[in-house]
Structure formats: C-alpha cells, structure tokens
Steps between C-alpha positions, in 0.01 A plus 500: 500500500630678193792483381517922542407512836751207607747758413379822673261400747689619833444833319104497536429696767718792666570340869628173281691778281683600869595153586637426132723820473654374871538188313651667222723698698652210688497306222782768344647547793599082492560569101772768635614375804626169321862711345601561837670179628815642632407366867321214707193527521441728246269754433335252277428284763300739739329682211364171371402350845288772554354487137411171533364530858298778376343325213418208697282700747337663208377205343800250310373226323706161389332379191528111405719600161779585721470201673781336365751815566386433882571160482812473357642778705382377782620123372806684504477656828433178720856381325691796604303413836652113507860581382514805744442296806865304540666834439288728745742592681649709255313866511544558140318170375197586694524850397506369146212295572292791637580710163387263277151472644511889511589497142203217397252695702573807260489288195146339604375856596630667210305220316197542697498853533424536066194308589274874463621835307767301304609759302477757729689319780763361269578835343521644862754236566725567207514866481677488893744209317548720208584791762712311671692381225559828379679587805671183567642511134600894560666455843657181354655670225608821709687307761648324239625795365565600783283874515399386902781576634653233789157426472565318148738186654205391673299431144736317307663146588786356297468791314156425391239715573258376734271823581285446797521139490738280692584334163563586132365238368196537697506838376490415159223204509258747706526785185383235275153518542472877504720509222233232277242704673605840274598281209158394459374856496751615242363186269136650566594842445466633817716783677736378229758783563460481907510122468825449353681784672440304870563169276808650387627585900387156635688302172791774603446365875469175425805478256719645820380198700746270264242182597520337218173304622323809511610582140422088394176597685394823340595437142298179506189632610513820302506277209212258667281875583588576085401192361155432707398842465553495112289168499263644675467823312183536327615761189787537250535815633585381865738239389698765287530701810618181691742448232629885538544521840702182497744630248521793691517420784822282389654803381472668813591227725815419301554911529454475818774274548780642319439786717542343810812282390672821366592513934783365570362328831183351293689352253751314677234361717295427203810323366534283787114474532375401134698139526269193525685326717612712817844319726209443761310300280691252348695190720392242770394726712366783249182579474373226233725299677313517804164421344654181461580445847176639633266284268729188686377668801151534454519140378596410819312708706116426449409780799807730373758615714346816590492917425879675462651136547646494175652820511763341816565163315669703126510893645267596234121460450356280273455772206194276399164549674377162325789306702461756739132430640582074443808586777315768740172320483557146403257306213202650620578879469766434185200321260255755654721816343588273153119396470425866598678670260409235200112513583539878522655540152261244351231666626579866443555414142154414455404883603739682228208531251215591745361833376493652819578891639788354690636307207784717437620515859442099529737470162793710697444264865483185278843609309654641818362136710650248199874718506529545920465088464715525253746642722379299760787209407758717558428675782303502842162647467360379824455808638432745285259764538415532136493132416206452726309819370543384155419164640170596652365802243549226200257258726295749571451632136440166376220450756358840401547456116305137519190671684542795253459279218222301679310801580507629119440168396185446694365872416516427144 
C-alpha cells in the first residue's frame, strides 16, 4: 500500500465517495454538536452514537497500535466497575459509570475511525469543532454582555460567561483546541486575516470565562504549538514568519485585553479572578488541602470508595482527575489514567518530526493533549467531551503517521 493511497483511498471509486461524504457529514455534525452541553444527554451524545453506530456497520477497524488506548481505558473501566458496586444504590454513581464507558467508546472510535482518509476525516472533524467554537465563543460573549435579552442570565454563572456550556471553565478548556487549531494556520500563512479575527472572538470568549486553568492551559500550549512548529520548520523564511506572528499576536492579545478590562464588570472580576490563590483554595479543607486528605484516602482504599463519593465526604469534588480516578475507581483505574496519560505523551513525542500531511494538525492535538493534562491536576476532566476526542484523534494520528512513514519507507 502506498503511502498516497493510505490517505485517499475511500475516495477511489464514486459509491465509496457516497459512503465517505455520509461519513464526513456525521463526522461534522459530532465536531459541532460537541459546544452544545447545556443539557443531559446532550446533543453530543446522540449525534455521536449514531456516528459511531454508523461507521461500525460500514466497516470500523481496531488496529493493534491503539491497543494500548483500549487497554488502559478499559483497565480503567473494570475499576470504575469494582468501586461502583458498594455504592449502587445511588443513581448518580451508576450513571457516572455508564458515561465514562460512553466517553472511552468515543475516544477508541475516534482513534479507530483515522485508520483510512486521515486527512480527510480529521479535517471533517475539526471544521464542525471550529464551527462550533465560533458560536459557542459568540453566544458566550453576547450573554455576557448581555445583547440576549433574559435570555443572557442563563449563559453566565458567577458572572463568568459560560455560553452553551454548563460551566465556564469547561467553556474555556473546550476553545483551546480550536483556538491552537487557527494559530497554527496563521504560523503557516494561511487565511491569516480570517484566522486571527475568529482567534481574536474565541481569546475574547475565553478571557470572559475568568478560568484561570483555561488561561494556564492555553498560554502553555500556544507556546508548546510555537516552539515545535519553529523546530520543525524547514526554511528561514518560515521561522521568521513564526517569529512574526508570535510578536503579533502578543500585541493583539494584550490589546485585546485592555479592551475588555476598560468594563467596569470585567475588571472587577478580573481583579478578583487573576489571584493565585482563590479563599476556596487555600485551608484544611481547600482545594490543595483536600488532595491531601484524598491521597490518605486512596491509601486506604485499595478498591476506592466509589464515583461522586467524595463529593458528600468535603462538599466539593476532588478538583484533581489524577486523585480523582485513584478515589472513583480505586488502584486499578487511578494507575490506568497516570500510565495512560505518561505513555501517551511519551509516545506522541516521538511523532512531532514525522513529515507527514497531517503533521501540522498532529502538532496542535499534541500541544492541546500535554496542556488539558496540564489542567488535569486542578480540575475534573473525567467527563469531558473534548478530552476524549483529543484523546482518541492523537492515538489515531500516531497509528496513521507510523504506517505513513512505513509505507514511504518501504516504497523507497
């Protein structure tokens, strides 16, 4: 097989050409449907189901280099399984339960799925999470503003905005990967001009969201998407543009900014928002406080002590999905999601300097992937959407990019 036809070959004949635009289609549909989180289930959750129903009727394929994403999530799985069963009782534990494998199942198939058309499938993908995040960021910053109407109290919590999510800071982590997404076209010189005006309403968006994760999150990654891509670069003339559009982009972010703070209602909350250390965090019974007491815990508790348990023994969740899958899940499910999310970074790395027609788009998921685990200490990322699709496309592209290079080695 060569490495060209790996690519493209679901585009051979025109009946195949039919079944891949229905792909395509649903695939963008999922892409979209993923901003609009507002209620339970979602319309994430049916739109995906019926993706990946779809492309398992039409031929899905699990190929052994995503074995060990299978494993591990399903390593963690069987603990959730255990430490669910002396709290079954409780609705909301098994519901939690049930999500999770929904959310592994879209992170395997999301991995599996880039297994033919690669590029084509991936891009398919994005452009419905690019859409979305458009209009997530724009209805975010409108309520905030509040141009909806009565309509607006429903998007913003504790005066943050929180769009058509149920959180802000969930908000803010899910614009990330757009937002890396249309920095990485600005530092190729693409759609320069289009590229930064949606960067400039999602930064505006995710600004509003005051998560100061989100922020930690982007700012990170941006500079991880920067620096790989200007090692990667192959002319002077590329790296000069990197080094541009950095600078630039610095101006208009810090623009940007002194815009937004010159509200009244932005920059008190800003004021209040920008501390390290929030009254919440600090204390016994604060949130690094807690860690403390939850690591005793999970000492103690081999099997753990079971999904939302935490949550009635301090009134707050853990804040830390590392501690977070050792207490829901026990040992088994919290060293599958540590050795998961090591293994993954390791490996990705390896990838960075494949010369592939993905490579760009695998630079922004492995950036986006490093920062959301980043995050991942502060906060509970059990269950979100966009973790897993990061999750699974970053699998899936390092499958794909090892058989790329395999195929162009071997037709050499």
């Amino acid at each position: 097989m060569s490495a060209v036809s790996y690519i493209s070959d679901d585009a051979a004949v025109g009946p195949r050409l039919s079944a891949e635009s229905l792909r395509a289609c649903l695939l963008w549909l999922t892409g979209f449907s993923g901003a609009f989180v507002f209620i339970e289930p979602s319309p994430y959750e049916h739109v995906a189901s019926f993706t990946v129903l779809l492309f398992a009727l039409t031929g899905l394929s699990l190929r052994a280099a995503i074995a060990p994403l299978i494993m591990l999530l399903l390593l963690m799985l069987i603990g959730y399984g255990i430490a669910v069963v002396p709290v079954s009782d409780q609705s909301k534990s098994v519901i939690w339960v049930l999500i999770s494998i929904f959310m592994a199942v879209t992170a395997i198939f999301y991995a599996a799925m880039l297994g033919t058309n690669t590029k084509g499938r991936l891009e398919a993908l994005l452009h419905g999470y690019l859409a979305a995040a458009v209009v997530a960021s724009l209805v975010a910053i409108g309520g905030y503003f509040r141009l909806f109407g009565s309509l607006s109290e429903m998007l913003v919590l504790y005066d943050r905005a929180r769009g058509t999510f149920n959180d802000p800071n969930v908000l803010g982590a899910f614009l990330v990967l757009p937002q890396l997404l249309l920095l990485q076209r600005m530092l190729a010189g693409r759609r320069t001009i289009r590229s930064g005006l949606m960067l400039l309403v999602m930064l505006a968006a995710l600004f509003l969201t005051f998560s100061r994760g989100a922020w930690a999150q982007f700012a990170f990654a941006a500079m991880l998407l920067m620096f790989n891509t200007f090692v990667t670069s192959t002319s002077v003339r590329e790296r000069f543009r990197i080094v541009v559009v950095a600078l630039a982009g610095m101006v208009a972010v810090a623009v940007l900014i002194t815009a937004l703070l010159s509200f009244g209602q932005v920059s008190d909350i800003f004021s209040e928002r920008a501390a390290l250390e929030q009254s919440y965090d600090v204390g016994r019974f604060g949130r690094f406080g807690r860690y403390l007491l939850g690591a005793d815990i999970a000492l103690e508790h081999p099997l753990g002590i079971g999904p939302l348990q935490f949550y009635l023994l301090f009134v707050e969740d853990p804040h830390n999905t590392f501690l977070n899958t050792f207490l829901s899940g026990g040992w088994l499910a919290g060293f599958g999601y540590l050795t998961l999310s090591i293994l993954t970074v390791a490996v990705s790395t390896r990838f960075l300097f494949a010369r592939t027609p993905w490579q760009p788009l695998y630079q922004a998921f492995y950036a986006a992937y490093v920062g959301v685990i980043g995050e991942s200490i502060i906060i509970d990322i059990d269950h979100w959407r966009h973790y897993f699709l990061i999750l699974g496309v970053l699998w899936g592209l390092m499958a794909a990019s090892a058989q790329y290079v395999c195929a162009r080695s071997n037709s050499s």
